[in-house]
The first five atom37 places (N, CA, C, CB, O) and aatype in JSON, in Angstrom:
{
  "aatype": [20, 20, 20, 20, 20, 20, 20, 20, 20, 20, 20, 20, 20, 20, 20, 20, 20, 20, 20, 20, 20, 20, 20, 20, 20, 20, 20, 20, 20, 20, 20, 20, 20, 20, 20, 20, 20, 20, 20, 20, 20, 20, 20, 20, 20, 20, 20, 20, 20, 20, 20, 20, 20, 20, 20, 20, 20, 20, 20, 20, 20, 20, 20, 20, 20, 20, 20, 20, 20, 20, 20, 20, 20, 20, 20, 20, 20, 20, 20, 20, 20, 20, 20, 20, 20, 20, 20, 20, 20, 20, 20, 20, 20, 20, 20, 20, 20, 20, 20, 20, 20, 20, 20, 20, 20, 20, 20, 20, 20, 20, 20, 20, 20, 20, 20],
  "atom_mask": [
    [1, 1, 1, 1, 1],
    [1, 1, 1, 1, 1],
    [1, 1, 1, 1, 1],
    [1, 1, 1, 1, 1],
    [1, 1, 1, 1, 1],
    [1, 1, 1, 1, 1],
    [1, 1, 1, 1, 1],
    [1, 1, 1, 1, 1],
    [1, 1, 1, 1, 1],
    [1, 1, 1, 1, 1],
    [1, 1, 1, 1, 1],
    [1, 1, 1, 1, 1],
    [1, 1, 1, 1, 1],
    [1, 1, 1, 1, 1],
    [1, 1, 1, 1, 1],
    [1, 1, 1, 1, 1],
    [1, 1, 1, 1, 1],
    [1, 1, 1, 1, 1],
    [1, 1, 1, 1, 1],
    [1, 1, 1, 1, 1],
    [1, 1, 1, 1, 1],
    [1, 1, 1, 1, 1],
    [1, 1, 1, 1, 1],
    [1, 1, 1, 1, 1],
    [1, 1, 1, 1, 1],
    [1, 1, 1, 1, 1],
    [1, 1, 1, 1, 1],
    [1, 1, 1, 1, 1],
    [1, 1, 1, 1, 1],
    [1, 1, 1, 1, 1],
    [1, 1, 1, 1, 1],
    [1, 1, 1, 1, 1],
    [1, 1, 1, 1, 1],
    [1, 1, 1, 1, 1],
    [1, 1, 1, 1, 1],
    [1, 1, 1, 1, 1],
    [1, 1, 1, 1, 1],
    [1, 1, 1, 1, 1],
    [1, 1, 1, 1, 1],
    [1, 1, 1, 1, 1],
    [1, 1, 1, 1, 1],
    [1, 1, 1, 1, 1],
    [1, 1, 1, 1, 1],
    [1, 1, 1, 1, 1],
    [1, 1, 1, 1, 1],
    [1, 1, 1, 1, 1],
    [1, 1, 1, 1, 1],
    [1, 1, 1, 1, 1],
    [1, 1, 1, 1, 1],
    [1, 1, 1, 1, 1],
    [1, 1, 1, 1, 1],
    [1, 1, 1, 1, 1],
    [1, 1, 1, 1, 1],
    [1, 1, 1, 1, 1],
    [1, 1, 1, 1, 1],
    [1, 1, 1, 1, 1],
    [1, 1, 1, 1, 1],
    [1, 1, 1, 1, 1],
    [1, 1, 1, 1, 1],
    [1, 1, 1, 1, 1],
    [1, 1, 1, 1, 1],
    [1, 1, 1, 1, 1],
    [1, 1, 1, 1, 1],
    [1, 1, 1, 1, 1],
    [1, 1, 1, 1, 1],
    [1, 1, 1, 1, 1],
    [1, 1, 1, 1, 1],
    [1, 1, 1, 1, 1],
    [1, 1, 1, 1, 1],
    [1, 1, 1, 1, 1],
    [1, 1, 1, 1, 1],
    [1, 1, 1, 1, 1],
    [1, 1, 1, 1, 1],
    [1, 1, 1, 1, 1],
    [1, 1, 1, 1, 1],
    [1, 1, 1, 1, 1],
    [1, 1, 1, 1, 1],
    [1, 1, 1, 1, 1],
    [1, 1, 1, 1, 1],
    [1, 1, 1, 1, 1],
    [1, 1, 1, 1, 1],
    [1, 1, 1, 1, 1],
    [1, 1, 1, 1, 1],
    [1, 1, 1, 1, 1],
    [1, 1, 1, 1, 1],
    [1, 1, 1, 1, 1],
    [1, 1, 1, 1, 1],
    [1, 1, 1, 1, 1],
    [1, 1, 1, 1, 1],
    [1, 1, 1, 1, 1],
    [1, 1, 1, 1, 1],
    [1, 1, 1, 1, 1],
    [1, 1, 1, 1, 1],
    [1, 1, 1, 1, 1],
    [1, 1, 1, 1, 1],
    [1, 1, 1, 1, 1],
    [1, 1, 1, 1, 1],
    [1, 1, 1, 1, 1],
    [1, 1, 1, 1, 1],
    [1, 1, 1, 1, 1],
    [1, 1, 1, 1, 1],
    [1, 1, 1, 1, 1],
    [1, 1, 1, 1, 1],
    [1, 1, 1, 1, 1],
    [1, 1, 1, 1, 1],
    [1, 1, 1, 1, 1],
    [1, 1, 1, 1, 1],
    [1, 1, 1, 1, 1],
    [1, 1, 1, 1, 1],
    [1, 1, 1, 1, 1],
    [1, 1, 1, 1, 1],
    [1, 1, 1, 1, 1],
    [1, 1, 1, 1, 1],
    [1, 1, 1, 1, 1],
    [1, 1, 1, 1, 1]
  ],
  "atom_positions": [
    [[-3.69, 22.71, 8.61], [-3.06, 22.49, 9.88], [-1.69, 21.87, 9.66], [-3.92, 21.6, 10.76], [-1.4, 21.18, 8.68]],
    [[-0.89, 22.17, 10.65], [0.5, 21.81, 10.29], [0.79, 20.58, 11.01], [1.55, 22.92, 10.63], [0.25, 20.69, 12.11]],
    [[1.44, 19.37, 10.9], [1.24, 18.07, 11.48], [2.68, 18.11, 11.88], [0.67, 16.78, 10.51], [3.53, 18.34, 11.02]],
    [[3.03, 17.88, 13.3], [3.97, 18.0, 14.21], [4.27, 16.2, 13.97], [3.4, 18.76, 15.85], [3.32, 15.56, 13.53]],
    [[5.52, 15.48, 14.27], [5.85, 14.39, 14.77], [6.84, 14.47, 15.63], [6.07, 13.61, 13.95], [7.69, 15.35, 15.51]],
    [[6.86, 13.59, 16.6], [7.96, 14.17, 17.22], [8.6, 12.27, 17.48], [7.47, 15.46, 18.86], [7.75, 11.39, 17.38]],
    [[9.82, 11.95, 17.73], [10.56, 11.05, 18.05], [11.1, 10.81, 18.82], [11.06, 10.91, 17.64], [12.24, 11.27, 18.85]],
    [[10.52, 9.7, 20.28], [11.68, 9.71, 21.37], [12.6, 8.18, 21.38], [10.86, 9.96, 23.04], [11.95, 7.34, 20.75]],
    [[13.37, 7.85, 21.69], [13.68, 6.54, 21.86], [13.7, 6.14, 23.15], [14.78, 6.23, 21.32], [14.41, 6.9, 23.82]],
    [[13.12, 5.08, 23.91], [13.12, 4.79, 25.21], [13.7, 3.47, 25.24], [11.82, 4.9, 25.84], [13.68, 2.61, 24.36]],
    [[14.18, 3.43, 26.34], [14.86, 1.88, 26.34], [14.2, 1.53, 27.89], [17.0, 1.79, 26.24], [14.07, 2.02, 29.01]],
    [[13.73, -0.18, 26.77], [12.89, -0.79, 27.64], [13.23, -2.1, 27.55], [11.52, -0.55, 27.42], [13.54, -2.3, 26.38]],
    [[13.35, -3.23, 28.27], [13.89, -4.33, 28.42], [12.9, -5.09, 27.73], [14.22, -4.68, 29.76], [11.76, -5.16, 28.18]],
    [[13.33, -5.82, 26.36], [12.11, -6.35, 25.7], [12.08, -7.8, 26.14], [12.14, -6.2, 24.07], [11.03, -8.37, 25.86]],
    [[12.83, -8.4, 26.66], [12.72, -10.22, 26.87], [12.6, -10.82, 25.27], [10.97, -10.81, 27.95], [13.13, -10.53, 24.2]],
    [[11.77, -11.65, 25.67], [11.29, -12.17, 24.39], [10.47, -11.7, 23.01], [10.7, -12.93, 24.8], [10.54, -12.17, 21.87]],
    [[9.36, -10.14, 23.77], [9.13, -9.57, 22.25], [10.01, -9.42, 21.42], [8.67, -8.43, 22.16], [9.83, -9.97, 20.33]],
    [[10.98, -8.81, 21.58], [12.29, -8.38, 20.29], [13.92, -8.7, 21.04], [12.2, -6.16, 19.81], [14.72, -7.76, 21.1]],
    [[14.26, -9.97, 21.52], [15.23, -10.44, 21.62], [16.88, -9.59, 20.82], [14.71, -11.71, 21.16], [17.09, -9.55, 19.61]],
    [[17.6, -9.14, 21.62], [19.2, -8.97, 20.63], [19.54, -10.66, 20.81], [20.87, -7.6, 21.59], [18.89, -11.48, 21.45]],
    [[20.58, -10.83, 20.16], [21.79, -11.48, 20.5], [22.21, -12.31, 21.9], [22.61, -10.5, 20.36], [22.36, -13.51, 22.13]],
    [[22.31, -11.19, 22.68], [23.31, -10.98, 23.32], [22.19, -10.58, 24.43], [24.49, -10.02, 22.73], [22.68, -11.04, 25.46]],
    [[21.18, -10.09, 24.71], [20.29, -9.36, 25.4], [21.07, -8.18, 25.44], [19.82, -9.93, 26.71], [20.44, -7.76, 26.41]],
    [[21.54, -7.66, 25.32], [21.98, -5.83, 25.63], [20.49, -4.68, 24.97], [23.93, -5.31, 24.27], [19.75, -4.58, 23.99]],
    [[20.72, -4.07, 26.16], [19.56, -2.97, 25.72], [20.17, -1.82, 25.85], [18.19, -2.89, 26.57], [21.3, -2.06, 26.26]],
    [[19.94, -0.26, 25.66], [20.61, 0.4, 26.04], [19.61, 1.97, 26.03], [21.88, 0.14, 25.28], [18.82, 2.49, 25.24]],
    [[20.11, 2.28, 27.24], [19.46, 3.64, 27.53], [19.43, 4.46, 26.72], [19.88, 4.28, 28.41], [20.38, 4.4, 25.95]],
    [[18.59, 5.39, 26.5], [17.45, 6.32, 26.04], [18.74, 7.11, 25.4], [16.24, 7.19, 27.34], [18.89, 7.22, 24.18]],
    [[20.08, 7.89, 26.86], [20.68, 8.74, 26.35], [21.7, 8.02, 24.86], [21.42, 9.4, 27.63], [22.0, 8.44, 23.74]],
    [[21.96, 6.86, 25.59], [22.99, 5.9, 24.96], [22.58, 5.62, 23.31], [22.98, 4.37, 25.89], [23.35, 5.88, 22.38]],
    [[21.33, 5.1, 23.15], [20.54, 4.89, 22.01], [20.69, 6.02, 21.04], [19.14, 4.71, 22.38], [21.31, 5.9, 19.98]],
    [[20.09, 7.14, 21.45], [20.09, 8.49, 21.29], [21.33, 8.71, 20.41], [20.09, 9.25, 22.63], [21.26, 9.08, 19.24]],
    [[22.55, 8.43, 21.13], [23.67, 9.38, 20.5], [24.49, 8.42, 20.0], [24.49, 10.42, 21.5], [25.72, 8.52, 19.92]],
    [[23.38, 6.86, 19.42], [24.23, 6.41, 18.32], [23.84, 6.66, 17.14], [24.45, 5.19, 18.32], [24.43, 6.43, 16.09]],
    [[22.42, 7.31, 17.37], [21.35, 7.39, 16.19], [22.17, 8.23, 14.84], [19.77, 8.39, 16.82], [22.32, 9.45, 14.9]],
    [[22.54, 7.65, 13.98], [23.37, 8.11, 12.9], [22.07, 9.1, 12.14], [24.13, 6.65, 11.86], [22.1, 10.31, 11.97]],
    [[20.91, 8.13, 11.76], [20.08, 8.4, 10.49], [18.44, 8.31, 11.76], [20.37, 6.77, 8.78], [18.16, 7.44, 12.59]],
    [[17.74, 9.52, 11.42], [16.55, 9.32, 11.97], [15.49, 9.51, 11.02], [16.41, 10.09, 13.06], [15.65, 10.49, 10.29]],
    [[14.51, 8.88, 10.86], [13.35, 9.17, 10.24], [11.84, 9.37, 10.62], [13.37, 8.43, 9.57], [11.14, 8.57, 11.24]],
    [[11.45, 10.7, 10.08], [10.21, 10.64, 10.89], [8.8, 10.15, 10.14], [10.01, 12.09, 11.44], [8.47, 10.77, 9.13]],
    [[7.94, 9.01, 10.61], [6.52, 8.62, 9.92], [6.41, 9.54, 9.26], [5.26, 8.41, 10.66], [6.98, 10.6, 9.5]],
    [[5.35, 9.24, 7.89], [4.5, 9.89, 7.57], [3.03, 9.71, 7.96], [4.7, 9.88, 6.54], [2.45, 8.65, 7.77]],
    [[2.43, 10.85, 8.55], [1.32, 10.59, 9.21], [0.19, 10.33, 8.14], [1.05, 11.7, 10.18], [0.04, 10.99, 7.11]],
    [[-0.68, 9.15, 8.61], [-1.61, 8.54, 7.42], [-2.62, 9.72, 7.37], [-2.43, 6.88, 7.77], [-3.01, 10.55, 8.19]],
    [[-2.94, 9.38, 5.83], [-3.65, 10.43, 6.01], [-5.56, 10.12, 6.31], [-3.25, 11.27, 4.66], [-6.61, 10.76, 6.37]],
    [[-5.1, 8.86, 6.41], [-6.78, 8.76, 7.42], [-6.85, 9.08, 8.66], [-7.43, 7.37, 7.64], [-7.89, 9.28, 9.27]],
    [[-5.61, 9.14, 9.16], [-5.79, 9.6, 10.53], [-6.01, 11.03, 10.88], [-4.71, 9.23, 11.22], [-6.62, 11.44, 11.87]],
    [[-5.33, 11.88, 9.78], [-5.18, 13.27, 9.76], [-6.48, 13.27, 9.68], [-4.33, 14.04, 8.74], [-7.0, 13.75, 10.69]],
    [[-7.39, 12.85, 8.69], [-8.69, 13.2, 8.24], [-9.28, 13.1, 9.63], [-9.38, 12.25, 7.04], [-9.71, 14.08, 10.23]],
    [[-9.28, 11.96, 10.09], [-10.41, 11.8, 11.61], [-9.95, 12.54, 12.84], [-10.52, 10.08, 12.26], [-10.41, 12.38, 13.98]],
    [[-8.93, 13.41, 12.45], [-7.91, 13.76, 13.89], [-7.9, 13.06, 14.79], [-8.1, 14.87, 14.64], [-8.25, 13.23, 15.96]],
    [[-7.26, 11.78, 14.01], [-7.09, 10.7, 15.16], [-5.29, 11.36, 16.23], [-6.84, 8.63, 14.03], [-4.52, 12.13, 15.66]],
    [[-5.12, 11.06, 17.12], [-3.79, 11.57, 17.26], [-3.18, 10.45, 18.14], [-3.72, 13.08, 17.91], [-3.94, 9.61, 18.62]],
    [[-2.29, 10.42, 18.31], [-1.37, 9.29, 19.94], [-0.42, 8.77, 19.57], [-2.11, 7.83, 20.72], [-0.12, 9.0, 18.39]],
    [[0.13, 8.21, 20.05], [1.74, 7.46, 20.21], [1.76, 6.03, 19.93], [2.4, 7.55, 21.8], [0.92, 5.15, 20.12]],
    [[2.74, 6.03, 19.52], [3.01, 4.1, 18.84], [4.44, 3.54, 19.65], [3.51, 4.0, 16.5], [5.36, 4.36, 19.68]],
    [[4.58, 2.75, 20.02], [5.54, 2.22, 20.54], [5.99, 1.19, 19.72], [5.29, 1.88, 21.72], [5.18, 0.28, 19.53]],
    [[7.18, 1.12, 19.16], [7.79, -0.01, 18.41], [9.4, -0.36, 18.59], [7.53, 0.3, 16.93], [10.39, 0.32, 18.3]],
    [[9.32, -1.53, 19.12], [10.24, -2.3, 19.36], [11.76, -2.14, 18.42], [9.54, -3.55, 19.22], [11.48, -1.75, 17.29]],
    [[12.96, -2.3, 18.57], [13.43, -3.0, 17.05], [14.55, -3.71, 17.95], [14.09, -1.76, 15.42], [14.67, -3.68, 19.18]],
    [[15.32, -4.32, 17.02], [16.68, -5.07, 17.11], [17.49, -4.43, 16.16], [16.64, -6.63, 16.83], [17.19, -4.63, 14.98]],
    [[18.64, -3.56, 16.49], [20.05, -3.48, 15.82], [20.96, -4.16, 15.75], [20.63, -2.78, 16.08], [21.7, -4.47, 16.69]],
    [[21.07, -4.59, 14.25], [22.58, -5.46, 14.3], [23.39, -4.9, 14.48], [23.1, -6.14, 13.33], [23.28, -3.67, 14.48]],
    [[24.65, -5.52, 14.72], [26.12, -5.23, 14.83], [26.43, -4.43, 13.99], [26.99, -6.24, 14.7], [27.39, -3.83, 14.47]],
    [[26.21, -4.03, 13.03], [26.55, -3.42, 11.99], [25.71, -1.58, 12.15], [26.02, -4.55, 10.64], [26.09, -0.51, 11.68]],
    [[24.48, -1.9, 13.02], [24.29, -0.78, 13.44], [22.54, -0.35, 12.15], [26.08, 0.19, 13.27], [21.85, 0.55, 11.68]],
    [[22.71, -1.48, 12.22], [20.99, -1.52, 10.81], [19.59, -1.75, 11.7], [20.99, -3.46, 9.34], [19.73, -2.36, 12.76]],
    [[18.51, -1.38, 11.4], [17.53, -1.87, 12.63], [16.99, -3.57, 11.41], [15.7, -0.16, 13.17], [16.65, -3.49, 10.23]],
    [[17.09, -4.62, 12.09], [16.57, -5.63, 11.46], [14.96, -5.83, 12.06], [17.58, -6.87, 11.67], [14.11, -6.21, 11.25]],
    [[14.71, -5.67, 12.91], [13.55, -5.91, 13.25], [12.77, -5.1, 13.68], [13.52, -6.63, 13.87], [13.25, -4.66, 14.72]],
    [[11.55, -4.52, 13.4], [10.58, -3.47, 14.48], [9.24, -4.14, 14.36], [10.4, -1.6, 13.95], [8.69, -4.72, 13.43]],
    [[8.98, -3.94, 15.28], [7.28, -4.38, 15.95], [6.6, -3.67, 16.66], [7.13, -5.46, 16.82], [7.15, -3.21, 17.66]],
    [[5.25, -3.36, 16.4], [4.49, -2.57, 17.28], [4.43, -2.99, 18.52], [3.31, -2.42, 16.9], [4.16, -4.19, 18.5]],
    [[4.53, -2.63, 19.48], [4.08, -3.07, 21.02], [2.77, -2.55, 21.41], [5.11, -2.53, 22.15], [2.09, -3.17, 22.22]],
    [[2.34, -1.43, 20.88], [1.72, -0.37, 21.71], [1.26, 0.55, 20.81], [2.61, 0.29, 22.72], [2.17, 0.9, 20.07]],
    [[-0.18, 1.29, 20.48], [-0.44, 2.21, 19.74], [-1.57, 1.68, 18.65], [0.84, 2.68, 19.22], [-1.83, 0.52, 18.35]],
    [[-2.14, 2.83, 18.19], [-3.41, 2.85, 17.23], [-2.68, 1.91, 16.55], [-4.0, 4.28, 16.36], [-1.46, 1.78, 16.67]],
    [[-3.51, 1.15, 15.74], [-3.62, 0.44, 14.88], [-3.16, 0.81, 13.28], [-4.78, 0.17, 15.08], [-2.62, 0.15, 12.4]],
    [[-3.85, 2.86, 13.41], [-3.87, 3.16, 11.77], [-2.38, 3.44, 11.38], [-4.88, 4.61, 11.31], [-1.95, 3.39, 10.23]],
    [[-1.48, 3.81, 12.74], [-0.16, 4.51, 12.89], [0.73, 3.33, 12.53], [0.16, 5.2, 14.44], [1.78, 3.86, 12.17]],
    [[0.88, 1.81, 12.41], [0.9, 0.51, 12.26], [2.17, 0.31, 10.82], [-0.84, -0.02, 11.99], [3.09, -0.5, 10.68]],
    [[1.82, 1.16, 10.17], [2.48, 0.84, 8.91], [3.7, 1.85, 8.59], [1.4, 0.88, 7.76], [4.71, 1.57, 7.96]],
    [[3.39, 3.01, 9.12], [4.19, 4.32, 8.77], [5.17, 4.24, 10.06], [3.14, 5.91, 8.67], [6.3, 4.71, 9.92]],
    [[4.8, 3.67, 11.29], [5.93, 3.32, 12.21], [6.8, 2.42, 12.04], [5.59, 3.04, 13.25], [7.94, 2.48, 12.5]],
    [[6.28, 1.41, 11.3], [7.24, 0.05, 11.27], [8.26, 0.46, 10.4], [6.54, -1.4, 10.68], [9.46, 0.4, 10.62]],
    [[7.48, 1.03, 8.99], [8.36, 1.75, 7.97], [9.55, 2.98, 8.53], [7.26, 2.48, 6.96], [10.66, 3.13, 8.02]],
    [[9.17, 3.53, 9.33], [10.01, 4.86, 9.56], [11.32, 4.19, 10.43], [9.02, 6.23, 10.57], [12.43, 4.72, 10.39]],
    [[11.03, 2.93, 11.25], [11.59, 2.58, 12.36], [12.84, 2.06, 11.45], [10.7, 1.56, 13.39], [14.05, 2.3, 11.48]],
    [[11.94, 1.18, 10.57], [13.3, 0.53, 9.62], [14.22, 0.91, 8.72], [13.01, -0.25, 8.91], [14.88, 0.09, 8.08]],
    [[14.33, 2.0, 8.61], [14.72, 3.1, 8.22], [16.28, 4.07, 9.22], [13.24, 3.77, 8.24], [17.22, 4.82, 8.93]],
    [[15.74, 3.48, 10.32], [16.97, 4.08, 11.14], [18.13, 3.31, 11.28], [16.62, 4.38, 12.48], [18.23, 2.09, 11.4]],
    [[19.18, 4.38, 11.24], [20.84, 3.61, 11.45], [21.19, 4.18, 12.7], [22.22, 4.04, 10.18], [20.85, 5.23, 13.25]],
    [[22.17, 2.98, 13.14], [22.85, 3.32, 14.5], [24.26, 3.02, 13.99], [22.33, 2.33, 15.95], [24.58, 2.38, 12.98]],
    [[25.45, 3.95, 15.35], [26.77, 3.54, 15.42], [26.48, 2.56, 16.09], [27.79, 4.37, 15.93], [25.72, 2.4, 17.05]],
    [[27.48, 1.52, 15.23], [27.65, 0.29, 16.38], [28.06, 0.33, 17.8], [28.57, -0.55, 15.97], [28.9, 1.09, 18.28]],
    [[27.47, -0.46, 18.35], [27.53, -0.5, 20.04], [28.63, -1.26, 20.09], [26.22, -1.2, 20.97], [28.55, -2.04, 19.13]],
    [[30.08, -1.54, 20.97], [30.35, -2.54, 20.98], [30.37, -2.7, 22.71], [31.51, -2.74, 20.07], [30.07, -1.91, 23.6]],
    [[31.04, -4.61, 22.72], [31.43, -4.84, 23.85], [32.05, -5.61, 24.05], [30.82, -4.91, 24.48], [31.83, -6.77, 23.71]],
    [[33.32, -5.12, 24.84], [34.78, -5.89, 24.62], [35.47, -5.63, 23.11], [34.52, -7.66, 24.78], [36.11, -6.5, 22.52]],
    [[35.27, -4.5, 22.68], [36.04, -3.97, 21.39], [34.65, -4.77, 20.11], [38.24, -4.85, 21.27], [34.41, -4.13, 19.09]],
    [[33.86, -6.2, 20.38], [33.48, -6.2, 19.06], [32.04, -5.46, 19.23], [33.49, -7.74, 18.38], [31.46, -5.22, 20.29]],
    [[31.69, -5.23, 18.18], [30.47, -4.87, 18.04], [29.14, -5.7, 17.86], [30.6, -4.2, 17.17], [29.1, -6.52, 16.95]],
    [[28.11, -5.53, 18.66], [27.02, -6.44, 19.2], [25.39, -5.74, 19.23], [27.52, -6.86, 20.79], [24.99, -4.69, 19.73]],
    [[24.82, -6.63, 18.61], [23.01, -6.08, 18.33], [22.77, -5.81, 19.86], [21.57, -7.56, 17.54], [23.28, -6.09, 20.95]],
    [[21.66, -5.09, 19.31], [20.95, -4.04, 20.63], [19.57, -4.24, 21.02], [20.91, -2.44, 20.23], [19.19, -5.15, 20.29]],
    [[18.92, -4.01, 21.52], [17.34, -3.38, 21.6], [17.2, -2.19, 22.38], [16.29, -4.38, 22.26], [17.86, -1.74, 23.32]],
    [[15.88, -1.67, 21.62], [15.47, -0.6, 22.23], [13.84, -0.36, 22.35], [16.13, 0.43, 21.56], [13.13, -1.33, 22.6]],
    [[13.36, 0.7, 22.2], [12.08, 0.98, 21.66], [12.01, 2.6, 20.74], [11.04, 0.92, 23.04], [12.48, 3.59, 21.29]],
    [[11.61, 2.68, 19.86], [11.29, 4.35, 19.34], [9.97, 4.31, 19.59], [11.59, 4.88, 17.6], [9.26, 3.38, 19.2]],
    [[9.45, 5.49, 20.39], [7.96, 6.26, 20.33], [7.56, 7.12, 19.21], [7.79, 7.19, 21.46], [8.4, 7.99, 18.97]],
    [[6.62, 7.13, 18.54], [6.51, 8.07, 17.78], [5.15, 8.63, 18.17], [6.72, 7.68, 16.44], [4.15, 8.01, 18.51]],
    [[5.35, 10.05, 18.04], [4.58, 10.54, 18.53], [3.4, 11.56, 16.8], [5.57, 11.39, 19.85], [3.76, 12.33, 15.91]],
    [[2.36, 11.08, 17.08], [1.5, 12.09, 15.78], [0.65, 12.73, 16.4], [0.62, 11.37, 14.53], [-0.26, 12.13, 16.98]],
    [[0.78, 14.26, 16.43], [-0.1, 15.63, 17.07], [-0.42, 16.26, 15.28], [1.23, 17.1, 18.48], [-0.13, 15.89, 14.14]],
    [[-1.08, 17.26, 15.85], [-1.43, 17.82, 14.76], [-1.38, 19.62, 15.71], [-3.1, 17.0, 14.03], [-1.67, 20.65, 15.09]]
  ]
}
C-alpha cells in the first residue's frame, strides 16, 4: 500500500501553549508562502502495521531568523508523537517582519497520515 501524507498549516492563536515574542500569529495563507523548506513525517511503522491513521496537530514558534525553535503536540495519536515533532523541526520560514525588523511567529502544522 502506498502511504499518502499530506501537510496543512493552520493558524491558530496559541496564548500560552507556544508563546512568540511578540504574540504575532499568522494566517494559514501567510504561513504558507513563507514556508521556504517543508518536510513530510515519516509514518511509524507501527502505525502502518495496525492501520492506525489521523491527524496530529503541532504547535511551533519561528524565530526571527525564520527557524522553527519550538513544536509541541496539541492534538493527535500518541504513536504519530515523534515523527511530527521531528518533521515540524525541520521546517524553515522567510522571515516575517514588522516595522522593517524581523519577528518570531506562531502557527500550527497538521499532519495528516492516510494510507
Amino acid at each position: 500500500m502506498r502511504v499518502m501524507l499530506s501537510v496543512i498549516a493552520l493558524f491558530v492563536m496559541l496564548g500560552p501553549a507556544c508563546p512568540a515574542q511578540d504574540g504575532t500569529s499568522l494566517t494559514t495563507a501567510n504561513a504558507l508562502s513563507r514556508a521556504a523548506k517543508r518536510v513530510t513525517p515519516e509514518y511509524p511503522i507501527a502505525a502502518r502495521q495496525l492501520n492506525i491513521q489521523g491527524q496530529q496537530e503541532v504547535a511551533i514558534v519561528v524565530s526571527p531568523q525564520g527557524d522553527v525553535t519550538e513544536a509541541k503536540v496539541l492534538k493527535g495519536n500518541a504513536m504519530f508523537t515523534t515523527a511530527s515533532v521531528a518533521a515540524a523541526k525541520q521546517w524553515k520560514f522567510t522571515p516575517f517582519t514588522k516595522e522593517g525588523q524581523p519577528v518570531a511567529f506562531t502557527s500550527v502544522l497538521i499532519f495528516s497520515y492516510t494510507k
